[in-house]
C-alpha positions as CSV (number, residue, x, y, z in Angstrom):
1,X,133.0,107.6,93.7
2,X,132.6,110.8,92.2
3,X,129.3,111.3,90.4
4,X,128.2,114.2,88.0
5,X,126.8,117.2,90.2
6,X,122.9,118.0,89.3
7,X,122.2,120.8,88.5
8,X,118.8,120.7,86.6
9,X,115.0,119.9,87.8
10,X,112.6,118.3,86.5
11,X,109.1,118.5,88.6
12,X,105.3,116.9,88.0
13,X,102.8,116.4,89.7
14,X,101.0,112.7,90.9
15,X,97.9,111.7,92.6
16,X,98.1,110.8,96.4
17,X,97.7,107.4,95.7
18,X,100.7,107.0,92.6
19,X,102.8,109.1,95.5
20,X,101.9,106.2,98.2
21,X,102.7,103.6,95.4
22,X,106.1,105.8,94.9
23,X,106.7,105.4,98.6
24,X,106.1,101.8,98.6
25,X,108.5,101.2,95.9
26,X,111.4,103.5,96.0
27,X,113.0,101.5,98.9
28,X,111.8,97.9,97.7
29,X,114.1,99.1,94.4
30,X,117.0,100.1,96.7
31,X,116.4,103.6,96.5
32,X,117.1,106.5,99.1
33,X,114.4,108.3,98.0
34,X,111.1,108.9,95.3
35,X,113.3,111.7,93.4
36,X,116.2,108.4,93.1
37,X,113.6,106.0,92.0
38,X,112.4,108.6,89.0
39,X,115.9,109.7,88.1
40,X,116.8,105.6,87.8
41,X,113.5,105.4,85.8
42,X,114.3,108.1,83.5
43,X,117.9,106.9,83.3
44,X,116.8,103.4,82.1
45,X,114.3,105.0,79.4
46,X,117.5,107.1,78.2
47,X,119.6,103.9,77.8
48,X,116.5,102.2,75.8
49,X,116.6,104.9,73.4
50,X,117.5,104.2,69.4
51,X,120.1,107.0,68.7
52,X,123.7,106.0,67.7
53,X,124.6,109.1,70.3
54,X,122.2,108.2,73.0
55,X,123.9,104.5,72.6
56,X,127.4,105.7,74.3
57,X,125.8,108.0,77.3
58,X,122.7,105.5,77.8
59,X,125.4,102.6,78.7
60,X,127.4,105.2,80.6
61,X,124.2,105.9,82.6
62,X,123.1,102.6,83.3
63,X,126.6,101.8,84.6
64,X,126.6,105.1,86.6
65,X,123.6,103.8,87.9
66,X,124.2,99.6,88.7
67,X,127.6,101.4,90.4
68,X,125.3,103.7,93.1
69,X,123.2,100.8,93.2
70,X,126.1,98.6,94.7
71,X,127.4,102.0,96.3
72,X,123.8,101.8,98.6
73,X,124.1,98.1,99.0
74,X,127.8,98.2,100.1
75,X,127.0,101.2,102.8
76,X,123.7,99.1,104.2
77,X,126.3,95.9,104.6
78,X,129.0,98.3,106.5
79,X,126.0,99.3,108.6
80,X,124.9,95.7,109.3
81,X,128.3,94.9,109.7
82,X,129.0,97.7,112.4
83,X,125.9,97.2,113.8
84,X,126.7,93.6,114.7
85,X,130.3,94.8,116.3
């Protein structure tokens, strides 16, 4: 699947303990990593947005992002599946 090269960054700062709770959650979400998690966050917020033009590229990101989701989940079955051969 070919998905939209990133070119931008976007940085802040958290506590140690929001950063352990980050940790914590990023996999339990089915994300590779904290920066994943926040873009998925961020993504959602886009789509919940209530502009006629945000409307179009909100749904477009919340399929982009249901299709990595099942992209990750596919790739941890193959690996289940290999391992087990």
């Amino acid at each position: 699947m070919l998905r939209p090269r990133k070119t931008k960054m976007v940085s802040f700062r958290v506590s140690t303990e929001e950063y352990e709770a980050l940790k914590a959650l990023h996999r339990s979400f089915g994300h590779r990593s904290i920066s994943e998690l926040a873009r998925s966050a961020v993504q959602q917020l886009i789509v919940q947005l209530p502009s006629p033009e945000g409307s179009v590229e909100g749904r477009f990101l919340e399929l982009s992002d249901r299709l990595n989701a099942l992209d990750r989940q596919f790739a941890d079955l193959r690996q289940l599946v290999e391992h087990k051969h």
